[in-house]
C-alpha positions, 0 to 999 in steps of 0.5 A: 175604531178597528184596526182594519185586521179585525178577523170575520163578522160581529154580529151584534144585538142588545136583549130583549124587553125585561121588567124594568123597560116594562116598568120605565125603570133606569136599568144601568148595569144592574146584573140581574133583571129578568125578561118580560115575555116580550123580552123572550118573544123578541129574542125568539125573532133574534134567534130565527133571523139568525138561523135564516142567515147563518143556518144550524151549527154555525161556525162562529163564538158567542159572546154575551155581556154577564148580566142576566137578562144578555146571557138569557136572550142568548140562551134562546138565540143559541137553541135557535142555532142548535149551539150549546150555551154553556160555551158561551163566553161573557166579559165584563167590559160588555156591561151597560152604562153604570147609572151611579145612584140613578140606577133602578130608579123610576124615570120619572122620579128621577126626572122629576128631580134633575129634568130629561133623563133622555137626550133627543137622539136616545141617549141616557144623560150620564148620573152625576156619580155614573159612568161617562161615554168616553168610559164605555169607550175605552172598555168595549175598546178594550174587548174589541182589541183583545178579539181582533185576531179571534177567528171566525165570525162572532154573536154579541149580546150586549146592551142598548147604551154600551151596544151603540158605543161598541158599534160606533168604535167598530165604524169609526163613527164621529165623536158625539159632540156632547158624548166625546165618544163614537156613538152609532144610532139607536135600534128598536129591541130585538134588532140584529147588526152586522158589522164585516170590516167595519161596514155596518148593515141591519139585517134584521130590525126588531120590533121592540122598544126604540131607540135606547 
């Protein structure tokens, strides 16, 4: 949860469609999957709702997750605010959920195997050898409590899974029962959030794949 000195706004989206979601494949913290043109179309609507609520050269940080497909969604985003990528600054700790040996494979090879892969309120079940909530709590944590006392308001692109994690910490939202971790509720692709003083509000909602 933020410390309630949290400096300016967050506003926070995961990228667009990519190869993988097109091909129901488990994604995970795989760096490099490119996006689908609906990937790019959903990034184009991120990028003009952006520009209709915070207009050209806006004053605020862009932050991206390192994999490829969150650094090229903001790529688009950032020429629809005329800001130069290239200033842009990833962390690490914005990956998504490490799937462990699940990663990359098809959903329903790995259903076939183990049973549902997705939870009622779409969530991802952890892999035996992959990463749990609590984990992807106490990273985004960690970038929240380093970015704090960073002025001015911020762009975040991350990830459906880690992005939820982030916005839950960020609300102080309730510890999933079967998570133990603060979760807030899934969004279409192409989604934008607001979180100001840790209020959450949607100004835009996407048109792609949801929840995730």
């Amino acid at each position: 949860m933020t410390t309630g000195r949290r400096q300016g706004r967050d506003f926070i989206a995961r990228h667009g469609e990519t190869v993988f979601n097109a091909a129901r494949r488990l994604q995970g913290d795989w760096p490099h999957t490119p996006l689908t043109r609906a990937g790019f179309a959903q990034a184009d609507e991120m990028g003009r709702a952006l520009r209709n609520l915070l207009g050209a050269k806006p004053m605020l940080t862009l932050w991206s997750s390192p994999s490829g497909r969150a650094l090229q969604t903001l790529a688009v985003i950032a020429e629809h605010l005329d800001l130069d990528w290239h200033g842009a600054k990833t962390d690490d700790r914005l990956v998504e959920i490490g799937m462990g040996g699940w990663g990359g494979r098809y959903y329903a090879d790995v259903i076939e195997e183990v049973g549902p892969v997705i939870t009622a309120d779409g969530l991802l079940r952890p892999a035996p050898d992959g990463e749990h909530y609590d984990a992807i709590a106490r990273r985004v944590g960690g970038w929240v409590a380093d970015t704090d006392d960073e002025p001015g308001d911020r762009v975040v692109i991350m990830h459906g899974i880690s992005s939820r994690v982030l916005r839950g910490l960020m609300t102080g939202a309730e510890a999933h029962p079967a998570f133990d971790a603060p979760i807030a509720p899934g969004l279409p692709q192409g989604s934008v959030v607001l979180i100001e003083a840790g209020r959450e509000s949607v100004p835009h909602v996407g048109s792609g794949h949801a929840p995730a």
